[in-house]
C-alpha positions as CSV (number, residue, x, y, z in Angstrom):
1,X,0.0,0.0,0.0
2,X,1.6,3.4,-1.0
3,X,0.8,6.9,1.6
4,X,-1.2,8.6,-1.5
5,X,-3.7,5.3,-0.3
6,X,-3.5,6.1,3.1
7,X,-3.8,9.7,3.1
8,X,-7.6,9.3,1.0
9,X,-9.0,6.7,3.8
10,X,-10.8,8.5,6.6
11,X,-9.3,7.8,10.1
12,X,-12.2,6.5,12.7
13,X,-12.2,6.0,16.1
14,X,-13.9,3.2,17.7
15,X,-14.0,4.7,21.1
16,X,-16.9,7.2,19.9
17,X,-17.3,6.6,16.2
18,X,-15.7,9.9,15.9
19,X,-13.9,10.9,12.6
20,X,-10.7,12.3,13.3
21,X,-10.1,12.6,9.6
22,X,-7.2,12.1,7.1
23,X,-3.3,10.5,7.4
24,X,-1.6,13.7,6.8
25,X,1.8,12.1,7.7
26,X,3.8,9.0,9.6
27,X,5.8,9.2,11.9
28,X,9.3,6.4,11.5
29,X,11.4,4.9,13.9
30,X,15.0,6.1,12.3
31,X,16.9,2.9,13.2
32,X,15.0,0.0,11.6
33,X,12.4,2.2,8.9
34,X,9.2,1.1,10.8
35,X,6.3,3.1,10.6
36,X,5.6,4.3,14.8
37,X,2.2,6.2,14.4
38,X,-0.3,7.8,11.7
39,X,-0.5,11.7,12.1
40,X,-3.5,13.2,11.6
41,X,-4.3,17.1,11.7
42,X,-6.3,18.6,14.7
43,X,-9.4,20.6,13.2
44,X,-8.3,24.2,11.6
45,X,-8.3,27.1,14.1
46,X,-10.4,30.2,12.9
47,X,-11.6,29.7,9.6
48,X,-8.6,27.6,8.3
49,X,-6.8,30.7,8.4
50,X,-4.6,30.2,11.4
51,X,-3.0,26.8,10.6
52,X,-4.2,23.7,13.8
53,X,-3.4,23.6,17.4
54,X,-2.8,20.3,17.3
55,X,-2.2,17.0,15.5
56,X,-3.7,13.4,16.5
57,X,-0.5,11.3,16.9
58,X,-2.3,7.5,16.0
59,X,0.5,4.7,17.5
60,X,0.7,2.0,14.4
61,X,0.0,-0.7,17.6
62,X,-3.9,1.3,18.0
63,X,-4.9,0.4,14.5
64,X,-7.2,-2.1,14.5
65,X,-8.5,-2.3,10.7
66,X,-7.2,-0.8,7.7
67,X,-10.4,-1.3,5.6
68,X,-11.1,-0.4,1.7
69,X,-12.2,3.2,2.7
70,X,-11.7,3.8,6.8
71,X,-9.1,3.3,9.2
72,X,-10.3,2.4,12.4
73,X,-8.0,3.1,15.7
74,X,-8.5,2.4,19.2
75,X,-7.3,5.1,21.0
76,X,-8.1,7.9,24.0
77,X,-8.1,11.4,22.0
78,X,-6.8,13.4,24.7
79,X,-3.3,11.5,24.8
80,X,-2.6,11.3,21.0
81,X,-3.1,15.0,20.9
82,X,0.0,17.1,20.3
83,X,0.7,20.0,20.5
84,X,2.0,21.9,17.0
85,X,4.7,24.0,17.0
């Protein structure tokens, strides 16, 4: 599977059926070239204009499905958030 595939799914969490929305980005471990976690972007601050607060960091090990269209995760939102610089 190639990121232009994985950026197009939409990323759902199973905790509250909440969309979080799309893989903007991975995140690699620089020793062996394994994906660590999904990144996807916290909604836009005012009107889109601003750039995000923060980005949903999605661990690789809190994906439970990668499906035709969705990504389901398993994960509390309030840890993966992080802050953007």
């Amino acid at each position: 599977m190639r990121f232009c595939d994985l950026a197009r799914k939409e990323v759902i969490n199973v905790n509250d059926c909440k969309c979080l929305g799309n893989v903007r980005d991975l995140d690699f471990d620089e020793c062996d070239g394994c994906i660590k976690a999904l990144i996807v972007p916290g909604p836009a601050k005012w009107m889109g204009c601003m750039g995000r607060e923060f980005e949903v960091f999605i661990p690789w090990c809190r994906i439970v499905k990668i499906g035709p269209d969705i990504i389901l995760v398993d994960i509390d939102e309030k840890e993966a958030k992080h802050k953007v610089k």
